[in-house]
C-alpha positions as CSV (number, residue, x, y, z in Angstrom):
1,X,132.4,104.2,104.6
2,X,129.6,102.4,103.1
3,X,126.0,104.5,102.0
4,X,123.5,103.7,104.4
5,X,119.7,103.4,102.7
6,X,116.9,104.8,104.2
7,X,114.2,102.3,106.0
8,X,111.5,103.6,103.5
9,X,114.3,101.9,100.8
10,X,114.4,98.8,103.1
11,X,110.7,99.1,103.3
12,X,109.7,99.2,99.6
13,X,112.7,96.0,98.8
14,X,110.7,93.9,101.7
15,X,107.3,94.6,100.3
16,X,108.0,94.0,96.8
17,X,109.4,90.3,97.6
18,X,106.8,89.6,99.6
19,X,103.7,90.7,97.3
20,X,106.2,89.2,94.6
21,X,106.2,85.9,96.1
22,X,102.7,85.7,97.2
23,X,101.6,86.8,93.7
24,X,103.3,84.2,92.2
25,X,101.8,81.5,94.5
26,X,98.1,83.2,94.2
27,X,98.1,83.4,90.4
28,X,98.9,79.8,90.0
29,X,96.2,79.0,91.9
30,X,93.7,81.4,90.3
31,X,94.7,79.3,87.1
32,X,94.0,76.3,88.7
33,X,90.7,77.4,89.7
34,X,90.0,78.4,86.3
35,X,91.4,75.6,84.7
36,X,90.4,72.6,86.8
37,X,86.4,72.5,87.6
38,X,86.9,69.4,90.2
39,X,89.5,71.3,92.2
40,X,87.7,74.6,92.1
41,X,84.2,72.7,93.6
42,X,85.8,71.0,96.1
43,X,88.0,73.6,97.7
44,X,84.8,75.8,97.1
45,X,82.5,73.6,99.2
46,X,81.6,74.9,102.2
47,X,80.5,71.5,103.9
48,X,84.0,71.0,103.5
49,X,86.3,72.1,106.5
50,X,88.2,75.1,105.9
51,X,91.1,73.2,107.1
52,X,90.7,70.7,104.6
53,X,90.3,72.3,101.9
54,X,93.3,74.4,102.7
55,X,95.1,71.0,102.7
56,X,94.0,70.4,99.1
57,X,95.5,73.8,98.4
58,X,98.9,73.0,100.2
59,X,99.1,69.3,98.0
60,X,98.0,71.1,94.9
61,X,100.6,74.1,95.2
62,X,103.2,72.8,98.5
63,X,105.4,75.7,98.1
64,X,102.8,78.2,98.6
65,X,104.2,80.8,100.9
66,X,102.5,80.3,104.5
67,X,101.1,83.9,104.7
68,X,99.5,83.4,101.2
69,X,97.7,80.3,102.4
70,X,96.2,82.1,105.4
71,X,95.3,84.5,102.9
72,X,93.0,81.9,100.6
73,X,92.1,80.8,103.8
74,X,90.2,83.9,104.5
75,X,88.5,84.3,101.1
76,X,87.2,80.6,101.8
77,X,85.9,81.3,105.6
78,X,84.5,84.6,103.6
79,X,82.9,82.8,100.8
80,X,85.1,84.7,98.4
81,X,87.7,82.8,96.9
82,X,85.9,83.5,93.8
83,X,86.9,87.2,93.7
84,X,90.4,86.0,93.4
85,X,90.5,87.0,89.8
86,X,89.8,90.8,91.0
87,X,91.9,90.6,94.0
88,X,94.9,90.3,91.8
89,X,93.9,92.3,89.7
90,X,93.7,94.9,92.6
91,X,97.1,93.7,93.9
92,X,98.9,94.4,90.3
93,X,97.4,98.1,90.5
94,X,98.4,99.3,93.6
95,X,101.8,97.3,92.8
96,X,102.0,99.7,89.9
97,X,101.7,102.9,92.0
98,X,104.4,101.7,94.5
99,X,106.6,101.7,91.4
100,X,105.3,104.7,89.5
101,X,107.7,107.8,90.1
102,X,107.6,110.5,92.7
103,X,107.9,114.1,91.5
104,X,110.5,115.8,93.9
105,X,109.9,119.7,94.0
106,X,113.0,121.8,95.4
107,X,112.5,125.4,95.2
108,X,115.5,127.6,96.0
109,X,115.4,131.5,96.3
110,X,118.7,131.7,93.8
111,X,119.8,128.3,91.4
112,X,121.5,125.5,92.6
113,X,124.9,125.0,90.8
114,X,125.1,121.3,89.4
115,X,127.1,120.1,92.7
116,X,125.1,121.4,94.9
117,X,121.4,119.8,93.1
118,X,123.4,116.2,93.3
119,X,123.9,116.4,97.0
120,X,120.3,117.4,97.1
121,X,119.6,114.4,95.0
122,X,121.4,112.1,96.8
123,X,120.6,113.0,99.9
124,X,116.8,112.6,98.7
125,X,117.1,109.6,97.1
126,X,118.2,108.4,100.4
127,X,116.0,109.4,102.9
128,X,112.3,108.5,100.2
129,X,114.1,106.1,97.8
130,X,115.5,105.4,94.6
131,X,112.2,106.2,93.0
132,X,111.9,110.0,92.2
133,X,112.3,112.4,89.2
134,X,113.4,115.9,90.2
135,X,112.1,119.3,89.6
136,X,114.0,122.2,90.4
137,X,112.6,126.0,90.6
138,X,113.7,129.5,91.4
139,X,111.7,131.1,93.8
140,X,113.6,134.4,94.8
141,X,110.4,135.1,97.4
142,X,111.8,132.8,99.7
143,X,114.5,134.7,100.2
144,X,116.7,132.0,101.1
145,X,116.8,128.1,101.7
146,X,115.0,125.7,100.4
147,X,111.2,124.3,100.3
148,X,111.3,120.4,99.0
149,X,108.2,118.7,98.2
150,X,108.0,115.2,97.9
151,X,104.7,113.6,97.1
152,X,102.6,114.4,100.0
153,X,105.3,115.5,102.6
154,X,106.9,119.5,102.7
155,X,109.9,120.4,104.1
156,X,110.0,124.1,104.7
157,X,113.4,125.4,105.8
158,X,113.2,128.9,103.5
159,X,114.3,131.8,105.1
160,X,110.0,133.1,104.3
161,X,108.5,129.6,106.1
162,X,110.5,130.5,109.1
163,X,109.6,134.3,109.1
164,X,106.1,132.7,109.2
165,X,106.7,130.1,111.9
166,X,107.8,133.1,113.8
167,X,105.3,135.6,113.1
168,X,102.7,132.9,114.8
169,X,104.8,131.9,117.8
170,X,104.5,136.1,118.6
171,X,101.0,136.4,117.4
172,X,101.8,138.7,115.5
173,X,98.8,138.9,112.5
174,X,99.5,141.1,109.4
């Protein structure tokens, strides 16, 4: 039977071609306005229709990905194509924290044999994707089951968390 991903997988492989492909397209015209005074005055002018001068960015760059061009089209209704330059320079830093590893906590009451951690593993990697670095621990005052902590979400199912759980559905306060 073939592995099934997880949608944060599918997720993750549809942003990175898209902010791939507009990248590409938005940096070659950030040279261009660099590089090429005329072009950049022109397509700057704002007594120049906004649909015009996004034609002159279509003839300049004609596979430029439609999304992208509605994109520079906002920066030039804004007045702001000029912060190109730092907008992909934001777009390349959170681009780097999609990427950056994801520190997986599992914490078991006794140690997980080597089997038993690459289940865990795998069954991780599948539900938050293929980008994680593991961390196991040995808590024995859980008293059983396992507490996983990845990035910002917690799984509790330790025999403690549910003594807890149940100790608040009563009322009961120690």
């Amino acid at each position: 039977m073939k592995k099934k991903n997880s949608p944060q997988v599918y997720a993750q492989a549809a942003l990175k071609a898209a902010v791939d492909s507009w990248r590409a397209a938005l940096d070659a015209l950030h040279e261009k306005l660099q590089k090429d005074d005329d072009f950049r005055i022109q397509v700057s002018d704002p007594s120049t229709p906004i649909a015009d001068r996004l034609e002159m960015v279509k003839k300049a760059f004609p596979d430029i990905p439609a999304g992208a061009l509605n994109f520079v089209g906002v920066l030039l209704q804004n007045g702001d194509i000029g912060m190109l330059g730092r907008v992909l320079d934001e777009l390349g830093r959170l681009s780097e924290v999609e990427v950056r590893p994801t520190l997986a906590e599992i914490t078991t009451a006794v140690p997980l044999s080597d089997k038993e951690k690459k289940a865990l593993q795998e069954k991780l990697l599948k539900e938050f994707g293929g980008n994680l670095v593991f961390r196991f621990e040995v808590d024995p005052g859980i008293l059983g089951g396992v507490i996983v902590r990845v990035g910002d979400k917690l799984i509790d199912s330790s025999v403690a968390g549910r003594l807890r759980e149940l100790k608040l559905a009563l009322g009961v306060t120690e």
